[in-house]
MMTF fields as JSON, N, C-alpha, C and O atoms, coordinates in Angstrom:
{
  "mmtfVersion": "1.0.0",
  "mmtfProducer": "UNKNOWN",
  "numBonds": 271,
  "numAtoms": 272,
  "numGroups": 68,
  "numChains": 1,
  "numModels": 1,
  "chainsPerModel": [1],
  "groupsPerChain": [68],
  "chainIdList": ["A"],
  "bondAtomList": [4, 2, 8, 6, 12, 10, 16, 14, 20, 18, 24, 22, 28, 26, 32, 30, 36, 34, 40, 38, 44, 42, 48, 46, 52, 50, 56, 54, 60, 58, 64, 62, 68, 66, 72, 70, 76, 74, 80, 78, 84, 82, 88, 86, 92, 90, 96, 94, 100, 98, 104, 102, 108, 106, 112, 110, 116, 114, 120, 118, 124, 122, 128, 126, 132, 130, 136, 134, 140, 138, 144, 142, 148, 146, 152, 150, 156, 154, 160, 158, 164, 162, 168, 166, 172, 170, 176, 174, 180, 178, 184, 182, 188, 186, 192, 190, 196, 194, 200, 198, 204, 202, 208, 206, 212, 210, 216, 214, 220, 218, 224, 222, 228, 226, 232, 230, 236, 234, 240, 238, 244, 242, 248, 246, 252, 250, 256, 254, 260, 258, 264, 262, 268, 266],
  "bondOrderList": [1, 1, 1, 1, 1, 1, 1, 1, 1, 1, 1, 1, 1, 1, 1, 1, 1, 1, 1, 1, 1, 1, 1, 1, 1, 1, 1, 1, 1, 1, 1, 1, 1, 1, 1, 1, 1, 1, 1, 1, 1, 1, 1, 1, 1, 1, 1, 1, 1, 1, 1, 1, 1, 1, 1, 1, 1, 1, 1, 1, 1, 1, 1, 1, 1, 1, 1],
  "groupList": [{"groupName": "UNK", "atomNameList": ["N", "CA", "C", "O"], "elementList": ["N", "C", "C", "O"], "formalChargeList": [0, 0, 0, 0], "bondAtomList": [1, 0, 2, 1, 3, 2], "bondOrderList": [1, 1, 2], "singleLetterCode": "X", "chemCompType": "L-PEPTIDE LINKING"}],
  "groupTypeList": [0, 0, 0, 0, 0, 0, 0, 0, 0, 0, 0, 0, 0, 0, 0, 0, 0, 0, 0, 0, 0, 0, 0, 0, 0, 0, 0, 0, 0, 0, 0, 0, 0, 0, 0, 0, 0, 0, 0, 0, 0, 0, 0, 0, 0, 0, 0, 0, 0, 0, 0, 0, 0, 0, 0, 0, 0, 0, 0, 0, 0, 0, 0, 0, 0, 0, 0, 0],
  "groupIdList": [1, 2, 3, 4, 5, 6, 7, 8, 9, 10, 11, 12, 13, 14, 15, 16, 17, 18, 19, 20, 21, 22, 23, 24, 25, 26, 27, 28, 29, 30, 31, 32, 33, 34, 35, 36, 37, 38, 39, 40, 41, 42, 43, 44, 45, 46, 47, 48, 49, 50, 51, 52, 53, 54, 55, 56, 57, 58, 59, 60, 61, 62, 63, 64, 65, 66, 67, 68],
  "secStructList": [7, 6, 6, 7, 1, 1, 7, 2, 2, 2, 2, 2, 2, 2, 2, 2, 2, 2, 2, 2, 2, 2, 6, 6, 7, 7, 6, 6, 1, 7, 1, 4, 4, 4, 4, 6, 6, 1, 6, 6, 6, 6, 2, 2, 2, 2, 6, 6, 6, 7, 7, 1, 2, 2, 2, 2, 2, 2, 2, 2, 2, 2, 2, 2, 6, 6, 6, 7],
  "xCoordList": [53.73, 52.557, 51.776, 51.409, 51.494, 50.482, 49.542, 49.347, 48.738, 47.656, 47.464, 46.316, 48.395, 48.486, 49.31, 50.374, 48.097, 48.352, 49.185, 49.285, 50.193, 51.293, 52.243, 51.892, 53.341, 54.504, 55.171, 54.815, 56.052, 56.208, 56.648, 56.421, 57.337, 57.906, 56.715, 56.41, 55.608, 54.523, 53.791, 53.634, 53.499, 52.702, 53.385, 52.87, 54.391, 55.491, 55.026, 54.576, 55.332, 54.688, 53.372, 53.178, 52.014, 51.005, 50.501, 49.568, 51.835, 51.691, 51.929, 51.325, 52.991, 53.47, 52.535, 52.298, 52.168, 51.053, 49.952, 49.115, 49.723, 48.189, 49.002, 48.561, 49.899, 50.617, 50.117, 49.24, 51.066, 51.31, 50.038, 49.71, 49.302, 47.589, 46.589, 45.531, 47.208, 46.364, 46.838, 46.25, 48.461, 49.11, 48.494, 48.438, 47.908, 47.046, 45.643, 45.066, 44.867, 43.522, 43.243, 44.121, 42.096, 41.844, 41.67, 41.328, 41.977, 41.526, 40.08, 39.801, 39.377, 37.551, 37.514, 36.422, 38.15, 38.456, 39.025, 38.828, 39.759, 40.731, 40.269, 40.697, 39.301, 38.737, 38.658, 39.141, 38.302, 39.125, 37.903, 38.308, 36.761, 36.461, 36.963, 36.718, 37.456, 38.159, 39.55, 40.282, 40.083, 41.744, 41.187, 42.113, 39.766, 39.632, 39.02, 38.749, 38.838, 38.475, 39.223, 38.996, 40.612, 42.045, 42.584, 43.14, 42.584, 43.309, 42.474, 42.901, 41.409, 40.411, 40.666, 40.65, 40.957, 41.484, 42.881, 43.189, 43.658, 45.163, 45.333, 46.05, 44.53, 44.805, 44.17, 44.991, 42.544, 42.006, 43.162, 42.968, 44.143, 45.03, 46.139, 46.683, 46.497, 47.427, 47.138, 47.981, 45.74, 45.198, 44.969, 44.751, 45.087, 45.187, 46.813, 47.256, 47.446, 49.017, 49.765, 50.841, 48.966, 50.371, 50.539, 49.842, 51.532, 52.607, 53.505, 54.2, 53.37, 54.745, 54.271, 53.259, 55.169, 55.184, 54.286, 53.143, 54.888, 53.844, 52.633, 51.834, 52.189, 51.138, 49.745, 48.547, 50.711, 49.962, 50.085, 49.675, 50.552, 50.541, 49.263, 48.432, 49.443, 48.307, 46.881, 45.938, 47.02, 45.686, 44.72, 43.561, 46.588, 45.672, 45.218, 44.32, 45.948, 45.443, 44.318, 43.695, 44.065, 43.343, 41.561, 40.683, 41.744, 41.091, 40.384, 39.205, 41.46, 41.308, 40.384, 39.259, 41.182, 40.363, 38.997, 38.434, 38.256, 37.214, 36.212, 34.988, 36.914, 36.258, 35.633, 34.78, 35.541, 35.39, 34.294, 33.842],
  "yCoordList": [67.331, 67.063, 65.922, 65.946, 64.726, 63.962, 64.816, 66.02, 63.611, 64.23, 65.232, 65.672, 65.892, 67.627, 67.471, 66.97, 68.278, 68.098, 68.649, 68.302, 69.959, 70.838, 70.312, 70.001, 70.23, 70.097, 71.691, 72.707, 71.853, 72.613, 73.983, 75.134, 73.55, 75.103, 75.399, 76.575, 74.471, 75.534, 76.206, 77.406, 75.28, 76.073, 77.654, 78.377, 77.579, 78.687, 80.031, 81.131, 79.441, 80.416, 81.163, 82.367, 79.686, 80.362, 81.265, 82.021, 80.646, 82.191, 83.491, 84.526, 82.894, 84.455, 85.273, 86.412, 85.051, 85.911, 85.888, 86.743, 85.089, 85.548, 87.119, 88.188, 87.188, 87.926, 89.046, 89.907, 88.593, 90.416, 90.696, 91.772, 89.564, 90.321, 90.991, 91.608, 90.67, 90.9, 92.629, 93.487, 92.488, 94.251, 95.036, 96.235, 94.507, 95.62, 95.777, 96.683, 95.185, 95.628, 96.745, 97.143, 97.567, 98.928, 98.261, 97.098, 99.238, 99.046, 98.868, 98.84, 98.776, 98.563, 97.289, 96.811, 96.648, 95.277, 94.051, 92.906, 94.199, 93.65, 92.228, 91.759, 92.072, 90.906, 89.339, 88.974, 88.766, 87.037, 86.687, 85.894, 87.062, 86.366, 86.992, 86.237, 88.014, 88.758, 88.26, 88.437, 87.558, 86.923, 85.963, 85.23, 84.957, 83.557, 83.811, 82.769, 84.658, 84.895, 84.819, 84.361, 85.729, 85.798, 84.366, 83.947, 83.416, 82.638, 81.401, 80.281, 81.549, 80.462, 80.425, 79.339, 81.783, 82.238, 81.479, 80.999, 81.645, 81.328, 79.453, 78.741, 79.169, 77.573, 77.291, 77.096, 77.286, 77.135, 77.29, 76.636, 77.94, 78.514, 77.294, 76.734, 76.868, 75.443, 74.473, 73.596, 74.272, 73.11, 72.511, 71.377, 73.486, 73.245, 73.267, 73.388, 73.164, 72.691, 73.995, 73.947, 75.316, 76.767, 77.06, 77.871, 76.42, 76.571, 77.839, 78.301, 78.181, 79.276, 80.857, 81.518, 81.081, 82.399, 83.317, 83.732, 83.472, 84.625, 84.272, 85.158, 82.875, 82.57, 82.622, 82.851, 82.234, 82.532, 83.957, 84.059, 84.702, 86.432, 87.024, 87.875, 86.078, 86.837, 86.645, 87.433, 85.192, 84.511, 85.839, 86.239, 86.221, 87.066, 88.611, 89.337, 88.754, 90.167, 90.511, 91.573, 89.188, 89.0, 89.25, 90.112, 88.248, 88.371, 89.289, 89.244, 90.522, 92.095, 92.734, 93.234, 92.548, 93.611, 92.555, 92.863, 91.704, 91.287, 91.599, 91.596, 91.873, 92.658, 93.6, 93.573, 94.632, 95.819, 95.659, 96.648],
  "zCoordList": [185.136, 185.93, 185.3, 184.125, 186.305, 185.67, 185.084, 185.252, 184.039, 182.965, 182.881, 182.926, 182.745, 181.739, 180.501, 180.138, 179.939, 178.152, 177.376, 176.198, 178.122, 177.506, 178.515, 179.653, 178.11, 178.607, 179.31, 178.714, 180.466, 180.959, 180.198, 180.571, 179.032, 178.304, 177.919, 178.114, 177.24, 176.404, 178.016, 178.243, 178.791, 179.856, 180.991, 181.843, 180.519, 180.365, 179.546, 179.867, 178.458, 177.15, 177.317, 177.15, 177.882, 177.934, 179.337, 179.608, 180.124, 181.727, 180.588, 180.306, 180.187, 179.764, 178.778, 179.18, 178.012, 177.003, 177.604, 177.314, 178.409, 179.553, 180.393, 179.969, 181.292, 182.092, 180.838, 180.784, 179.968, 178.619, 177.99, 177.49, 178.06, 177.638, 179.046, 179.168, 179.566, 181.258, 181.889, 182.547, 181.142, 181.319, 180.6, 180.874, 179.535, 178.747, 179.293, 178.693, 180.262, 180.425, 180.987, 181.753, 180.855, 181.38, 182.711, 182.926, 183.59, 184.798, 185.415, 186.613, 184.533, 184.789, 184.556, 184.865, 184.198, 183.119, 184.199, 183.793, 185.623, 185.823, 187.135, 188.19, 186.297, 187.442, 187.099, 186.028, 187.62, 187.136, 185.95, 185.099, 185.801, 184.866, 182.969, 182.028, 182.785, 182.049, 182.147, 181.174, 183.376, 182.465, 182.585, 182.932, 182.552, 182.396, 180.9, 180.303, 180.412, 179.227, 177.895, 176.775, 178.757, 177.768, 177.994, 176.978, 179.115, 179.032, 178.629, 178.908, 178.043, 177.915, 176.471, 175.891, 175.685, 174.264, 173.682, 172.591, 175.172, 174.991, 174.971, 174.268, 175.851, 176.141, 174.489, 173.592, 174.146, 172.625, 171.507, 170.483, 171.557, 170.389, 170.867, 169.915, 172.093, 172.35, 172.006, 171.812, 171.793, 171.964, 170.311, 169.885, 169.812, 167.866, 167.562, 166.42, 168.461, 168.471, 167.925, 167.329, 168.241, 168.165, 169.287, 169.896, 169.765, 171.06, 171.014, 171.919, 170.057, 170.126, 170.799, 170.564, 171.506, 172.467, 171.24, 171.428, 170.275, 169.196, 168.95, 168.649, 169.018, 168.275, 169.416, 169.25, 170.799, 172.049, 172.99, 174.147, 172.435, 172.844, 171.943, 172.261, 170.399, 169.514, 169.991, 170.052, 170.354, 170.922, 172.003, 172.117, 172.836, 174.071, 173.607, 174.032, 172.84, 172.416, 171.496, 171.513, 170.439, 170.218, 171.309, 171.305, 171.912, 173.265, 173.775, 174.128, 173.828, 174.48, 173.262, 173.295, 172.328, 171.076, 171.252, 170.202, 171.767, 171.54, 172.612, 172.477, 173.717, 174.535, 174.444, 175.331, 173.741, 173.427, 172.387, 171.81]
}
């Protein structure tokens, strides 16, 4: 995609650990500004160049435990 800053595998990666942090929310939890929260966590953790599926799953779970 013009001027987008991850290339398609990392933006891959970061669906996916948004998706697996988003399966964990309580159901009181499950409204868009709560996965713009996890994924606002997840993109911040790309953007300091840890691309990797683990480093951006931690980002999201991270996330969750901060909710609380």
């Amino acid at each position: 995609m013009p001027g987008c800053e991850f290339d398609e595998e990392t933006i891959i990666r970061m669906e996916e650990a948004l998706r697996f942090a988003c399966q964990h929310l309580p159901p009181g939890r499950r409204d868009h500004e709560t996965r713009r929260f996890i994924a606002e966590r997840i993109l911040a953790c790309a953007r300091k160049g840890q691309v990797g599926l683990r480093e951006l799953t931690n980002a999201g779970v991270q996330a969750l435990k901060d909710l609380h």
